[in-house]
ZATITOR-337095 format. One record per residue (C-alpha): residue number from 1; residue in three letters; x, y, z. Coordinates in steps of 0.25 Angstrom, whole numbers. Example, Ala and Ser with C-alpha at 12.3 -4.5 7.8 and 13.67 -1.06 7.14 Angstrom:
<pt 1; ALA; <49; -18; 31>>
<pt 2; SER; <55; -4; 29>>
***
This chain:
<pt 1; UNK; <-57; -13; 170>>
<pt 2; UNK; <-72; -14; 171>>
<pt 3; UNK; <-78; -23; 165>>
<pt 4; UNK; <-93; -26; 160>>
<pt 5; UNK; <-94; -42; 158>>
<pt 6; UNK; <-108; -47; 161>>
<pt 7; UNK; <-111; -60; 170>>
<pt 8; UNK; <-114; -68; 158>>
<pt 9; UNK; <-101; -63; 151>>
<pt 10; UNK; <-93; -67; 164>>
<pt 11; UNK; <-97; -80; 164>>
<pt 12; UNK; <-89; -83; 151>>
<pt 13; UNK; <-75; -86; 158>>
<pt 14; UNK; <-66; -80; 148>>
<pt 15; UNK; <-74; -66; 150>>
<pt 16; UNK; <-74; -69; 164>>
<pt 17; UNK; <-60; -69; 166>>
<pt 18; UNK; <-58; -57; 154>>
<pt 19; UNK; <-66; -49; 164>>
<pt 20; UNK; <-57; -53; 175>>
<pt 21; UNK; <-45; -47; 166>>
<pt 22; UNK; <-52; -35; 163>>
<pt 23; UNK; <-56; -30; 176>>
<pt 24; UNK; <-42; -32; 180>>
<pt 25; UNK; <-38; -21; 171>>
<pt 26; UNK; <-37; -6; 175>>
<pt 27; UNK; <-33; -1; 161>>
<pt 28; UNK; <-18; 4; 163>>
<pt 29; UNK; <-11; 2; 151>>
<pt 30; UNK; <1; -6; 159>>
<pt 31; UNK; <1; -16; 149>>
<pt 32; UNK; <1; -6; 135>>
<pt 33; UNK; <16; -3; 138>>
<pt 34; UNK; <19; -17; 137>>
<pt 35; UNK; <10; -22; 126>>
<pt 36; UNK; <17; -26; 114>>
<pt 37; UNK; <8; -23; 105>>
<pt 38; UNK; <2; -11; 112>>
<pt 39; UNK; <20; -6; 108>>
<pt 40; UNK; <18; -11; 94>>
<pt 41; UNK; <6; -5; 91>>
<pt 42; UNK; <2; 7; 102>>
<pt 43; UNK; <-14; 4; 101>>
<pt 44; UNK; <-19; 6; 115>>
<pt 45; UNK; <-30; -9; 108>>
<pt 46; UNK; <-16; -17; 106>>
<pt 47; UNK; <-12; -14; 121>>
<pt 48; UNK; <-18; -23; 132>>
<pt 49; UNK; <-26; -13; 137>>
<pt 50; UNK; <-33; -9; 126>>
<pt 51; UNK; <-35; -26; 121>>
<pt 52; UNK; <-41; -27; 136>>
<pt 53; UNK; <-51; -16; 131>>
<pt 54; UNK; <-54; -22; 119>>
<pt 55; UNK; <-54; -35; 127>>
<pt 56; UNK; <-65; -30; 137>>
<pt 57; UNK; <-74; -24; 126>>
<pt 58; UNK; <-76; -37; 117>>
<pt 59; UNK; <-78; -44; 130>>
<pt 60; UNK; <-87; -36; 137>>
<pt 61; UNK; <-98; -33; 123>>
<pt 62; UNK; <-95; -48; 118>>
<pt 63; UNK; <-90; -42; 107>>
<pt 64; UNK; <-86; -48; 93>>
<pt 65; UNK; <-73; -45; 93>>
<pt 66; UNK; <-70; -35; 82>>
<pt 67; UNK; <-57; -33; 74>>
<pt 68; UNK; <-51; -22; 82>>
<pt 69; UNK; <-52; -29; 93>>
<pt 70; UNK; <-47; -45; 87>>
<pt 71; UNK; <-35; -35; 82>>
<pt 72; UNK; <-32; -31; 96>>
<pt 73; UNK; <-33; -43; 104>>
<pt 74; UNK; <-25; -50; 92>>
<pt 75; UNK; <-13; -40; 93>>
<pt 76; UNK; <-10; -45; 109>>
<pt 77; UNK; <1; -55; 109>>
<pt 78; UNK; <-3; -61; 121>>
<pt 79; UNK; <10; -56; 127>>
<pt 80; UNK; <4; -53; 143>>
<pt 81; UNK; <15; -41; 143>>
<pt 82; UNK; <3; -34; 147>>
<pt 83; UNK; <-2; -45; 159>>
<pt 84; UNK; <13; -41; 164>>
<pt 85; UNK; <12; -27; 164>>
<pt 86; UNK; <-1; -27; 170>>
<pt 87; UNK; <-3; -20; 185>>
<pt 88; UNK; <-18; -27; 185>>
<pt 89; UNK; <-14; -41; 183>>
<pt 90; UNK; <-23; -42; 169>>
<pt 91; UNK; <-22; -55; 162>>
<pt 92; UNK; <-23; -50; 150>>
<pt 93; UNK; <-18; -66; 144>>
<pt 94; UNK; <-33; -70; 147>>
<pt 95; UNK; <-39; -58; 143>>
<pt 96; UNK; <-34; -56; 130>>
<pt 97; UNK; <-36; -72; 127>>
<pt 98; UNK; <-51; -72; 132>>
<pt 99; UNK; <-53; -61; 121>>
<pt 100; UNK; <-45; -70; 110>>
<pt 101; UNK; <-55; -81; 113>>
<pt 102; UNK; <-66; -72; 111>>
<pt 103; UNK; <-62; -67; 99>>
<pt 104; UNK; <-59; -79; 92>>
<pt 105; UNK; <-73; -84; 95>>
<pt 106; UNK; <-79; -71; 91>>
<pt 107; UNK; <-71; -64; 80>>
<pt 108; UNK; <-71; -68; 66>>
<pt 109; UNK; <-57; -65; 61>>
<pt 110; UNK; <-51; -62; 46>>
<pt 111; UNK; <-50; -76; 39>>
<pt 112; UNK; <-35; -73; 38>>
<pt 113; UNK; <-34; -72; 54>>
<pt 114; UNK; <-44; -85; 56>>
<pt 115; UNK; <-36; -94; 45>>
<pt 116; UNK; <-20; -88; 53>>
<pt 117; UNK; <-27; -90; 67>>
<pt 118; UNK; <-31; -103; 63>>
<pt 119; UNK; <-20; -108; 57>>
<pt 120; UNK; <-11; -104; 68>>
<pt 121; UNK; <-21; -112; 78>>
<pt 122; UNK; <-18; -126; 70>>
<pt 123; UNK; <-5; -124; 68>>
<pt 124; UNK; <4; -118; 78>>
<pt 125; UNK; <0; -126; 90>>
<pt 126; UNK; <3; -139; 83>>
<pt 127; UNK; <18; -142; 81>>
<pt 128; UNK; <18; -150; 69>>
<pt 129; UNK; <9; -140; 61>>
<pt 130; UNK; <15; -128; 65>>
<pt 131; UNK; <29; -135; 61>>
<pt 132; UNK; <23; -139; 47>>
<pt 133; UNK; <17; -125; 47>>
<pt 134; UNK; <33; -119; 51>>
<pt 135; UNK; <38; -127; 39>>
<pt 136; UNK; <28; -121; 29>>
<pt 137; UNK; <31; -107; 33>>
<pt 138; UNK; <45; -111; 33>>
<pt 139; UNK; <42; -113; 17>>
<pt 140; UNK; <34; -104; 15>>
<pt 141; UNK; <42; -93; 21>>
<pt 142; UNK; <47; -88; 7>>
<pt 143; UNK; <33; -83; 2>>
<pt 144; UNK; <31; -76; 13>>
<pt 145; UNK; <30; -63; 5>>
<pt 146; UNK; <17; -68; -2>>
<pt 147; UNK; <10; -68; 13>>
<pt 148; UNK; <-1; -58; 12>>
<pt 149; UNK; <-3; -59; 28>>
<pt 150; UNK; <9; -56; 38>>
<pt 151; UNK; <2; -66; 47>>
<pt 152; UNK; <8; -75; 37>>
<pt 153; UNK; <21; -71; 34>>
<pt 154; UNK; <22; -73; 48>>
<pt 155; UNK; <18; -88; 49>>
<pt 156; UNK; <29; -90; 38>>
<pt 157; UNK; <39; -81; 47>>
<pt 158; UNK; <37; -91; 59>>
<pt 159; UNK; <44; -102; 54>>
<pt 160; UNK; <57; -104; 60>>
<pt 161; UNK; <70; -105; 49>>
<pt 162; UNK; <73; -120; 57>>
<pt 163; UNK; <60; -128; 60>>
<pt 164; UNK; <65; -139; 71>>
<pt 165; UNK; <61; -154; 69>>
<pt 166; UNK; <51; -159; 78>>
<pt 167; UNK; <57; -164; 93>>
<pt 168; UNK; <52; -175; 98>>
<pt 169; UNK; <55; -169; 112>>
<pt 170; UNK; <42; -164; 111>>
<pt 171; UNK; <34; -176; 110>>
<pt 172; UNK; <27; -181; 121>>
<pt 173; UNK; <37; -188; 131>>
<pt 174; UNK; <46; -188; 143>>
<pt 175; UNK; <59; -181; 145>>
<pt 176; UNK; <66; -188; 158>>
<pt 177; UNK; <76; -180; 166>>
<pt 178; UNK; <91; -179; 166>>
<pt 179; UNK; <93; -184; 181>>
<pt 180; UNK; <83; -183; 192>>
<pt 181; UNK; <69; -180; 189>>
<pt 182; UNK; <64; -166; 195>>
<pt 183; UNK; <52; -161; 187>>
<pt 184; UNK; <42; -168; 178>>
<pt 185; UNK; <38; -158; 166>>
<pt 186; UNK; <30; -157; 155>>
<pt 187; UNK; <36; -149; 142>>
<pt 188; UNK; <25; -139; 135>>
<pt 189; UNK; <32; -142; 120>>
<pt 190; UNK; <22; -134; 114>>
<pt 191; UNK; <17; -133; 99>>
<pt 192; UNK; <24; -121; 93>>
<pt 193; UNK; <36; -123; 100>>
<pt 194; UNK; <39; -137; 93>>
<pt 195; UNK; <40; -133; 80>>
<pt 196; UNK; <46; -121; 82>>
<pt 197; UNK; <57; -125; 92>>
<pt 198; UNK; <59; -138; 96>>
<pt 199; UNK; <73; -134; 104>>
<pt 200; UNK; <64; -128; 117>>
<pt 201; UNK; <59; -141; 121>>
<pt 202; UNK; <70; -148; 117>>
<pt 203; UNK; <78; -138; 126>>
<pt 204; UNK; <67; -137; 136>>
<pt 205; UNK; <66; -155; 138>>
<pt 206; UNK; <82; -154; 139>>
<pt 207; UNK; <81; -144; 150>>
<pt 208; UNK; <71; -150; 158>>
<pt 209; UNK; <76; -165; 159>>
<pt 210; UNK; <89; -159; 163>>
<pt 211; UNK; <84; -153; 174>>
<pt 212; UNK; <78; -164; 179>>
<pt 213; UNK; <64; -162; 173>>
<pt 214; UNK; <57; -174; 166>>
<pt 215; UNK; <49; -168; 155>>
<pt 216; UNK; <37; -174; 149>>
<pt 217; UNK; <31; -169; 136>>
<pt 218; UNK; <16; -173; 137>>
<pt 219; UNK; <8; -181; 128>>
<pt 220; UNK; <-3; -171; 123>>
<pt 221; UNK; <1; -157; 126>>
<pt 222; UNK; <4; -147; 115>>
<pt 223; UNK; <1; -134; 111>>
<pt 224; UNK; <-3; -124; 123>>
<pt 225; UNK; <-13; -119; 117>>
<pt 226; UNK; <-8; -103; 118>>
<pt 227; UNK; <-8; -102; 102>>
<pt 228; UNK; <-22; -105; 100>>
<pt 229; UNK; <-27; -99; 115>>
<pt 230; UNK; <-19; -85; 109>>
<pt 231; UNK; <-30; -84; 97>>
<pt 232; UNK; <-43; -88; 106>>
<pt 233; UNK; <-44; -102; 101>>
<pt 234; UNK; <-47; -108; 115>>
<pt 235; UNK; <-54; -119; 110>>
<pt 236; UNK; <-38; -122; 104>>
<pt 237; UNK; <-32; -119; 114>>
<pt 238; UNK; <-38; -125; 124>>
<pt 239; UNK; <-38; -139; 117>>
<pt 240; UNK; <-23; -138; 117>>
<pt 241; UNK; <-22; -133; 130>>
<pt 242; UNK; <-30; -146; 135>>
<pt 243; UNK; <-21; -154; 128>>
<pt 244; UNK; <-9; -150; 138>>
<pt 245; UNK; <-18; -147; 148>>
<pt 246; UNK; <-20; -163; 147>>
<pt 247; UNK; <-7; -168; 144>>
<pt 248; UNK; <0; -161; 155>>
<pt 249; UNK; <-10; -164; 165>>
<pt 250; UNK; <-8; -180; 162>>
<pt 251; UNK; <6; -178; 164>>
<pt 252; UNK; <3; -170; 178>>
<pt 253; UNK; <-5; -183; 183>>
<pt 254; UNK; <4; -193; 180>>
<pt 255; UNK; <20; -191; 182>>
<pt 256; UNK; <17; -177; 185>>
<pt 257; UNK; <23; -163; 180>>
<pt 258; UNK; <29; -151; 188>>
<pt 259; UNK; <28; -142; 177>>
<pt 260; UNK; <23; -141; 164>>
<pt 261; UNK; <35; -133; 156>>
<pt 262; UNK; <33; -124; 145>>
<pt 263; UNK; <44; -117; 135>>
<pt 264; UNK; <35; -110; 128>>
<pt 265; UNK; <30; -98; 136>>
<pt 266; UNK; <17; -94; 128>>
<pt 267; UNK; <14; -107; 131>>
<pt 268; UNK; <15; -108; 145>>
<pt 269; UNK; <8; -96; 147>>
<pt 270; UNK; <-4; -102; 140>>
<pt 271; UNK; <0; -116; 148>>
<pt 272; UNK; <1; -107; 161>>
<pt 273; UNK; <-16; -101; 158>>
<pt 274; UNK; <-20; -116; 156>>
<pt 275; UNK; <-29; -114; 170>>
<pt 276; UNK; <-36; -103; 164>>
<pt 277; UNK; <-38; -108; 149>>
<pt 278; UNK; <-46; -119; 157>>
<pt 279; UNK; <-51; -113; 168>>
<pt 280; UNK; <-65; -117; 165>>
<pt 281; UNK; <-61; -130; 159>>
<pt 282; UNK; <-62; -144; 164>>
<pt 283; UNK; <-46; -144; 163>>
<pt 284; UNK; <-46; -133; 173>>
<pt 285; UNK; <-39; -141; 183>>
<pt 286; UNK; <-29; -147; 175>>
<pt 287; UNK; <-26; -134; 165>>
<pt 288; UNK; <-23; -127; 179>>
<pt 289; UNK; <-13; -137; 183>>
<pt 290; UNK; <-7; -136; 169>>
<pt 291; UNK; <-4; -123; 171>>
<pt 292; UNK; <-1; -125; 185>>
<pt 293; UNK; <13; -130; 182>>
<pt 294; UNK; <16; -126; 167>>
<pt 295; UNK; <29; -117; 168>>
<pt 296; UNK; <38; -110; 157>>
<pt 297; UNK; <50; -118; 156>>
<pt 298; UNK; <59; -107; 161>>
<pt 299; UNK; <50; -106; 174>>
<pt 300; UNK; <50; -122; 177>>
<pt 301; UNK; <66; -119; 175>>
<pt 302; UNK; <67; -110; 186>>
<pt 303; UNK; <61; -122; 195>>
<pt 304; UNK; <75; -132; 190>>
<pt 305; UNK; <90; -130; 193>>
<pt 306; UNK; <94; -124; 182>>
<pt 307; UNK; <110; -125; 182>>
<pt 308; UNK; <118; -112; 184>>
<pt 309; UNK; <124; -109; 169>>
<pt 310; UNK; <137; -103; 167>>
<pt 311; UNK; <138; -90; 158>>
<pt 312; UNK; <134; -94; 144>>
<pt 313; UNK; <139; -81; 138>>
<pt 314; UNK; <126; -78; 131>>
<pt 315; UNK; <116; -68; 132>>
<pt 316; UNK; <101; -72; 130>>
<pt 317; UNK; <91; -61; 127>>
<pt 318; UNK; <78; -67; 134>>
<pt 319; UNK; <65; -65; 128>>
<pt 320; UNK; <53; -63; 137>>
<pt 321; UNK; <43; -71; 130>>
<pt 322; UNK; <28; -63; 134>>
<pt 323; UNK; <22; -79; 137>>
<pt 324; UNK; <33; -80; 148>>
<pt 325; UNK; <36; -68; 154>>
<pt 326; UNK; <22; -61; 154>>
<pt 327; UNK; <14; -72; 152>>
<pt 328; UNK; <19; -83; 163>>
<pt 329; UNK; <25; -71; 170>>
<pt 330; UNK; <40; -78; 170>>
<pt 331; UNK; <51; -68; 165>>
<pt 332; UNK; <64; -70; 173>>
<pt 333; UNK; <66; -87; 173>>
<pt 334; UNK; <70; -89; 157>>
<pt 335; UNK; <81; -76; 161>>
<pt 336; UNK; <86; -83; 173>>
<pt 337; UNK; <87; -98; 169>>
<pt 338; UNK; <96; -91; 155>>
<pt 339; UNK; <104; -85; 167>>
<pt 340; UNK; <105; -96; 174>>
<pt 341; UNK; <109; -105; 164>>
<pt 342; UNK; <122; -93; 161>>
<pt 343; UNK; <116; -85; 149>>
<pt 344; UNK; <115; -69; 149>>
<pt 345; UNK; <101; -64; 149>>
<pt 346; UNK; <95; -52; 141>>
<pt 347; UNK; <83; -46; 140>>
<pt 348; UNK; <76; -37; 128>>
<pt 349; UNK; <71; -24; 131>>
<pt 350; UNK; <58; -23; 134>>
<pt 351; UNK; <58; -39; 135>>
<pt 352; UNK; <41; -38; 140>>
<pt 353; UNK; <37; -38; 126>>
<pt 354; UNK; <32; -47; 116>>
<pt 355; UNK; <40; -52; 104>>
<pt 356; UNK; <29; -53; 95>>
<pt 357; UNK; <27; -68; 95>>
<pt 358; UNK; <15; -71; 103>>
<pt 359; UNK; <11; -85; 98>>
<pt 360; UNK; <6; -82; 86>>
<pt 361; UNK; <5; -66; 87>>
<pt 362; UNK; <16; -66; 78>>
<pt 363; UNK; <9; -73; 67>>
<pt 364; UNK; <-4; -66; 68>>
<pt 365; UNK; <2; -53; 72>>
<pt 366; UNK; <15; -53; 63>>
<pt 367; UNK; <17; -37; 62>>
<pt 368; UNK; <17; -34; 79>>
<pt 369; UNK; <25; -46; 82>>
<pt 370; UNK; <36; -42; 71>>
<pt 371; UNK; <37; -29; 78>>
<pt 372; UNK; <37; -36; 92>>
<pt 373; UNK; <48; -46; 88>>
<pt 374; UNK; <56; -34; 83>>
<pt 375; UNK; <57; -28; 94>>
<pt 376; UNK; <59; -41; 102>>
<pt 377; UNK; <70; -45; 93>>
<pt 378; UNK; <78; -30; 95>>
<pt 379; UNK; <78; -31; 109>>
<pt 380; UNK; <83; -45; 112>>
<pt 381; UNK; <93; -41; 100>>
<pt 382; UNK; <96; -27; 107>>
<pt 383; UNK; <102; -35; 120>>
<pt 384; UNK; <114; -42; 110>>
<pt 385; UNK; <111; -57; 116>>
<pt 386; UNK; <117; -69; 109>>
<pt 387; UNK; <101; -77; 109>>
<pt 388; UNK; <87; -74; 113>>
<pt 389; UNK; <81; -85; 123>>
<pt 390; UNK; <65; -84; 124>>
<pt 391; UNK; <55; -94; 131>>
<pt 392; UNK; <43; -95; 120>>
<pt 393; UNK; <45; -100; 105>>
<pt 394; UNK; <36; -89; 99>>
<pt 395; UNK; <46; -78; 105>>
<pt 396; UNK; <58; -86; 100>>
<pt 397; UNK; <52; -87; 86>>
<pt 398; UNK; <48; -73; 85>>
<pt 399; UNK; <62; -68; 91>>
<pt 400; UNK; <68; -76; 84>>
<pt 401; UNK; <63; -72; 72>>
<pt 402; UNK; <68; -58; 72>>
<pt 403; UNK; <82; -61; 77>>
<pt 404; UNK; <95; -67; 72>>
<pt 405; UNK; <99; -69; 86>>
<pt 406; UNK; <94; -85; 94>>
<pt 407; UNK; <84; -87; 100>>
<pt 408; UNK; <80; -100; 110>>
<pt 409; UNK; <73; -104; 121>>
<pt 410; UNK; <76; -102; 135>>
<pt 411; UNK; <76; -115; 139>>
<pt 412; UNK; <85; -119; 126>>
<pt 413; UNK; <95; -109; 133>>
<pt 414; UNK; <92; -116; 146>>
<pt 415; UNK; <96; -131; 139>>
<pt 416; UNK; <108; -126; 133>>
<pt 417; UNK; <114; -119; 145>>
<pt 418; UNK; <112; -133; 155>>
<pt 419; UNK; <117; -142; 144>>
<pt 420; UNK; <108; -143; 132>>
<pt 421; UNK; <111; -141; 118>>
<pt 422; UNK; <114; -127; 112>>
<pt 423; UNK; <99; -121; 108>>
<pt 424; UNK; <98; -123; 92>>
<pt 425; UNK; <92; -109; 89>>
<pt 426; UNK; <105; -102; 94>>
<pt 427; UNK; <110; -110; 81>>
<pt 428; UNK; <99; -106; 73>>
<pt 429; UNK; <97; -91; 75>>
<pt 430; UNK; <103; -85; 61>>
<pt 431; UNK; <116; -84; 67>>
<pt 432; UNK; <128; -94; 67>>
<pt 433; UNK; <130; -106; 76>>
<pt 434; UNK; <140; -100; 86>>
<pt 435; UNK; <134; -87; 86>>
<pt 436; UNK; <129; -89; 100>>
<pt 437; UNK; <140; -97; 108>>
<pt 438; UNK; <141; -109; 114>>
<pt 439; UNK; <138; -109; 129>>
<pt 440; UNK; <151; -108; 139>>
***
């Protein structure tokens, strides 16, 4: 694609690199067959294609963004199906971000999209709030009829029937091996995750130690930053970023770390871009090194002996969460550590596309993501497993919202399978407590 950037323009790094992406682009259309919302909605603007051109044209005429165009870029889920298909190697992921940014530095939105944005900034990434804010929709679940906005109605949706209790598992702290010590690790316990679902680092700590891994929880890291760096609040994001950045980096230069290990994979793929968020900041060196070694959990698992299981006699539909398999490029490890460890593995058709959750996509976009989870949901349900087993709490959450059927983690799976405790979804899923059998 040509492009038209003046020296003065180029000098800004972010247009910089958005001219890189769009020369890169020959105009194909690959990526429109498998763009979620380009299937929803058959707008050639709501493919990646026609994002791109919008893309270019505000970029290029240092535009003010105008609503057709917030309407576009808002509707991508940021699910890099497109990134995959692509013959030209475009990386849409910073493309699509550089333009977020610039829109929310340039474009005034409605009041009632400033106050939800807003208040999905200061709640989601902090764990206590988010859990106060879970109980309140919990309560508030019966009005949900007076709602005037579906945004709303989806905020109150989100709230899980059984809120766990905090686990001190995910304060700051050491986990020592079982046995000899192989790896030294630190644990990404996230910000979401920990009000959400406090079983997958629970699972995740058991797993580890006994496989040899000391696992540290460090002092100071948090939130990733990808919830905030999804709606072009850099100045947010990047000050949680910097927190991790930080606390990891310690923990490199004194015991040490082979690997920083993430269960959440919309969170490793933001982890995993740390080089290029800070690119031309002073903590280049050390985002760089972050990133260097930050590995989804199922892809640091694929380094350990992870013992041969016996036939489990269940079948597990797995879900290909978009941040994993499109986004850190990893789609086989989760399917072969479930069929190492003796469980049958299914996959949905057309298992590429994106559920609908998309960090928040699902709360500022309620209408396209029902429809995506929908068809998520009849095609894990078409394949008759006894559970689901995703990689990303935002997946499970949505999945799991639309079907009667347990949903868990990979690695909760993983724990079961090598001596851990039965997953306590699989109790939890609508459905009776021997309705998915004990393990032979």
């Amino acid at each position: 694609m040509q492009t038209t950037f003046t020296e003065d323009q180029l000098k800004d790094p972010g247009t910089r690199r958005a001219n890189e992406i769009l020369r890169n682009c020959v105009h194909c259309g690959f990526c429109t067959a498998t763009c979620p919302t380009y299937q929803v909605l058959g707008d050639e603007l709501d493919s990646p294609r026609g994002r791109i051109y919008l893309i270019k044209d505000m970029l290029e005429n240092e535009r003010v963004p105008d609503e057709k165009t917030v309407k576009h870029i808002d509707r991508c889920l940021s699910c890099l199906a497109c990134m995959t298909t692509c013959p030209s190697g475009v990386h849409y992921m910073h493309l699509v971000d550089h333009a977020r940014e610039y829109i929310e530095n340039r474009y005034t939105r409605p009041f009632s999209d400033r106050a939800l944005r807003w208040v999905l900034a200061r709640i989601l990434p902090y764990p206590m709030r988010f859990r106060w804010a879970l109980i309140g929709a919990k309560l508030g679940r019966p009005f949900r009829f007076l709602m005037p906005d579906a945004r709303l109605k989806a905020m109150l949706d989100m709230a899980p029937k059984h809120i766990p209790p905090v686990s001190r598992n995910d304060e700051p702290q050491s986990f020592a091996p079982k046995g000899q010590a192989i790896n030294r690790v630190a644990l990404m316990t996230g910000c979401a995750q920990k009000a959400l679902n406090t079983d997958i680092n629970d699972a995740t700590i058991r797993l580890l130690t006994r496989l040899g891994c000391e696992v540290v929880v460090a002092e100071g890291a948090g939130c990733c930053g990808a919830l905030t760096h999804h709606m072009g609040k850099t100045r947010e994001s990047h000050a949680t970023a910097a927190a991790n950045i930080r606390a990891w980096t310690r923990e490199m230069d004194g015991k040490g770390l082979d690997a920083i290990v993430i269960n959440t994979s919309g969170c490793g793929t933001t982890v995993k871009d740390y080089g290029h968020m800070f690119r031309d900041d002073p903590l280049a060196e050390d985002a760089a090194r972050v990133s260097g070694i930050a590995m989804d959990v199922s892809e640091f698992l694929m380094q350990l002996d992870l013992p041969l299981g016996d036939d489990k006699g269940l079948t597990v539909a797995y879900h290909a969460a978009c941040s994993l398999q499109h986004g850190q490029q990893i789609k086989t490890y989760p399917k072969d550590l479930l069929k190492r460890a003796g469980f049958t593995v299914v996959e949905p058709a057309d298992s590429h596309l994106c559920c609908g959750s998309a960090g928040t996509y699902n709360l500022m976009q309620p209408e396209i993501s029902a429809k995506l989870k929908q068809r998520k949901v009849r095609t894990l349900e078409a394949k008759n497993p006894d559970l689901i087993a995703a990689g990303n709490i935002g997946c499970m959450m949505q999945i799991g919202s639309g079907t009667r059927l347990p949903i868990v983690h990979t690695v909760e799976l993983l724990d079961w399978a090598t001596g851990g405790p039965r997953p306590p979804a699989l109790d939890r899923a609508g459905q009776s407590a021997d309705s998915v059998p004990i393990l032979r």
